[in-house]
Rosetta silent file (secondary structure, phi, psi, omega in degrees, C-alpha in Angstrom):
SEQUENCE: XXXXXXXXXXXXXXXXXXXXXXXXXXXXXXXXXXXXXXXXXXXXXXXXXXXXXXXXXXXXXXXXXXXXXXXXXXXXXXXXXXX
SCORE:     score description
SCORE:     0.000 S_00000001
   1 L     0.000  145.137 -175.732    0.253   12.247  -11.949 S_00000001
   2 L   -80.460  145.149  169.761   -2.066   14.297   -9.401 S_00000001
   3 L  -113.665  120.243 -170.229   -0.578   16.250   -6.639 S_00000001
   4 L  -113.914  117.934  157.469   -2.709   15.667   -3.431 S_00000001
   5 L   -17.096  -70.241  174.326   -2.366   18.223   -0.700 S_00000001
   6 L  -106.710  176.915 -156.358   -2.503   15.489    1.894 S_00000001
   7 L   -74.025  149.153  168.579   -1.359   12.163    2.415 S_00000001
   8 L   -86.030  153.957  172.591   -3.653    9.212    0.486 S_00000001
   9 L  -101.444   12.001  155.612   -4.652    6.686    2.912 S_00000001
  10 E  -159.408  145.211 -175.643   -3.303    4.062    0.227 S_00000001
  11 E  -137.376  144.094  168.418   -0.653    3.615   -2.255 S_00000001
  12 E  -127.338  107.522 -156.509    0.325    1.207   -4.425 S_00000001
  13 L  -113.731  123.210 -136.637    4.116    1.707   -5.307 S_00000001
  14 L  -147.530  115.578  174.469    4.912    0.096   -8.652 S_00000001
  15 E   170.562  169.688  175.839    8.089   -0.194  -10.512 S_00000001
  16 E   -47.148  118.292  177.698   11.335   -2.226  -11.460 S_00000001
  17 L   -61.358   75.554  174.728   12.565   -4.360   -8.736 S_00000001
  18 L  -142.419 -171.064  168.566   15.064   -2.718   -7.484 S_00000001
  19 H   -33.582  -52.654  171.463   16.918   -0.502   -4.978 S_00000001
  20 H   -73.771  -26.409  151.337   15.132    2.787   -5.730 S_00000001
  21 H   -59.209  -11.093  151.982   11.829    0.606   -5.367 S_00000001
  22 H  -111.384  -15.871  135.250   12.681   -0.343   -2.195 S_00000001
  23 H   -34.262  -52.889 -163.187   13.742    3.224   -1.150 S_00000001
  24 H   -73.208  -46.212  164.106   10.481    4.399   -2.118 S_00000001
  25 H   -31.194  -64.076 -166.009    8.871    1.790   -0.237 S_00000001
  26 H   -75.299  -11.337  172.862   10.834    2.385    2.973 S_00000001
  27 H   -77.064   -5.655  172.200   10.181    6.317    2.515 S_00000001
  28 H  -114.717    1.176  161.886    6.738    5.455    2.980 S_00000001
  29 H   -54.595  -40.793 -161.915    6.975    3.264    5.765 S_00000001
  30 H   -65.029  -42.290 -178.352    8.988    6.436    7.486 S_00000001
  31 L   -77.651    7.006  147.699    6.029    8.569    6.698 S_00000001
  32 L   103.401   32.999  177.898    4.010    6.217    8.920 S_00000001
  33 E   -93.193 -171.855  179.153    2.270    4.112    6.366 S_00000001
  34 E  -159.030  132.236  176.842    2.395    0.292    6.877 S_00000001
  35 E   -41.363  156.329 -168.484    2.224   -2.759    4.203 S_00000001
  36 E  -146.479   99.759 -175.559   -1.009   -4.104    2.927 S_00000001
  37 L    97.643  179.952  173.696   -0.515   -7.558    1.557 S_00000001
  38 L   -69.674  118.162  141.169    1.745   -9.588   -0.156 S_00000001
  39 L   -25.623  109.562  168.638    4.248   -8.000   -2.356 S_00000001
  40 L   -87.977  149.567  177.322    3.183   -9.105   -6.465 S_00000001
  41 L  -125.932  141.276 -176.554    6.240   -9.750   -8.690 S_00000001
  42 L  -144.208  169.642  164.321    5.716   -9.717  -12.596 S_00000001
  43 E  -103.387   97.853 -174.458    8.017  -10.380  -15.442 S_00000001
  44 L   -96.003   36.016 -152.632    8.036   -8.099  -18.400 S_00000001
  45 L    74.065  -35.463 -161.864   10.174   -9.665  -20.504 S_00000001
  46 L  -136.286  -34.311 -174.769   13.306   -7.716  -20.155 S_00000001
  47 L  -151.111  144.145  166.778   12.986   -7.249  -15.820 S_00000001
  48 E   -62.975  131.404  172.416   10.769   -8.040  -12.479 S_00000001
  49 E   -94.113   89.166 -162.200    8.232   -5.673  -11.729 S_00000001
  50 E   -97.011  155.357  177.615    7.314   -5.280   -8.229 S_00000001
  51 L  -122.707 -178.828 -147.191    4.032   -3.921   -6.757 S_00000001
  52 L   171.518   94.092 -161.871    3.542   -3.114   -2.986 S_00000001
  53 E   -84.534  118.647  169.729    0.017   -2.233   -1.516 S_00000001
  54 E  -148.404  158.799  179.782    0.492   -0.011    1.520 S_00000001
  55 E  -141.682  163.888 -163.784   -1.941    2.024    3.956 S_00000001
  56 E   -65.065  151.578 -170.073   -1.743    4.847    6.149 S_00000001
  57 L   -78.329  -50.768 -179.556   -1.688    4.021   10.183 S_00000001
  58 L  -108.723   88.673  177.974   -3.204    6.970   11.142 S_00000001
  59 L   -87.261  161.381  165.959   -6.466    8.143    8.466 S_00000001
  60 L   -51.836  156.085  163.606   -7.781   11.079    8.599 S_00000001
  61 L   -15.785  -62.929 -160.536  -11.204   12.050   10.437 S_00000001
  62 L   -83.492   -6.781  177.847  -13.384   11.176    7.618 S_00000001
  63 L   -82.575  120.367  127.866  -11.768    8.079    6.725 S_00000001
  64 L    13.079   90.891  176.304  -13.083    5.219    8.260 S_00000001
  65 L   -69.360  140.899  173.555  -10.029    2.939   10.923 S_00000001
  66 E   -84.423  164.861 -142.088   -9.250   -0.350    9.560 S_00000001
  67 E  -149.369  131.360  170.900  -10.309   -3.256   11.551 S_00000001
  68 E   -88.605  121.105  177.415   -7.895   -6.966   11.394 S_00000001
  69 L   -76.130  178.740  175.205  -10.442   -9.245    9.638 S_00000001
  70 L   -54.759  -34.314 -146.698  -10.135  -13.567   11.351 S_00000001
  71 L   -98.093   17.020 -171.798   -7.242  -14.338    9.390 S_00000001
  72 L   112.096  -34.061 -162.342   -5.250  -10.948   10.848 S_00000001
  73 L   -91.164  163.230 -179.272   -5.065   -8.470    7.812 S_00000001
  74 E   -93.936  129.818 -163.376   -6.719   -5.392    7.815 S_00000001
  75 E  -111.652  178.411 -159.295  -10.019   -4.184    6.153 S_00000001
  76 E  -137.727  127.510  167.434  -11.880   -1.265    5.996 S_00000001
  77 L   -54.372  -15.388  129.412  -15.318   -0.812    6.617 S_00000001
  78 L   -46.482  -21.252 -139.772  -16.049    0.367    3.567 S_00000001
  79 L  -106.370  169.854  118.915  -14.285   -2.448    1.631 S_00000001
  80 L   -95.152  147.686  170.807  -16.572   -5.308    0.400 S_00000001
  81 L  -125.512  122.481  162.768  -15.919   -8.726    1.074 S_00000001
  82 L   -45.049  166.287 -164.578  -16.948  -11.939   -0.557 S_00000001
  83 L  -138.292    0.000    0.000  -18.047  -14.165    1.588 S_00000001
């Protein structure tokens, strides 16, 4: 795993669906990120896997501010979208 100086302006937090997976989550709400999407749920055989998309509130200078596309969620100006 990388250690980045500063904050990413997205994460994807990935792991058994459980308590410390929803700690980690809410530690990064606290650090002032906010969800992006739907939660995905997977099955591995033996437990549920949850994933969690989340992006920063506040990017840095060079990043680009998301924008709420028509149906509400937020894009990036940078992102492509099908159309």
């Amino acid at each position: 795993m990388s250690d980045h100086s500063e904050p990413l302006g997205y994460r994807l937090i990935t792991g058994p669906d459980d308590a410390d997976f929803c700690a980690r989550v809410s530690g990064l709400l606290d650090q002032g990120y906010r969800l992006y999407g739907s939660p995905a749920l997977a099955f591995n055989g033996e437990r549920v896997i949850a994933a969690q998309a989340s992006c920063q509130t506040s990017p840095g200078p060079s990043r680009p501010r998301a924008a709420p596309d028509r149906g509400g969620r937020s894009w990036s100006p940078t992102e492509r979208h099908g159309t």
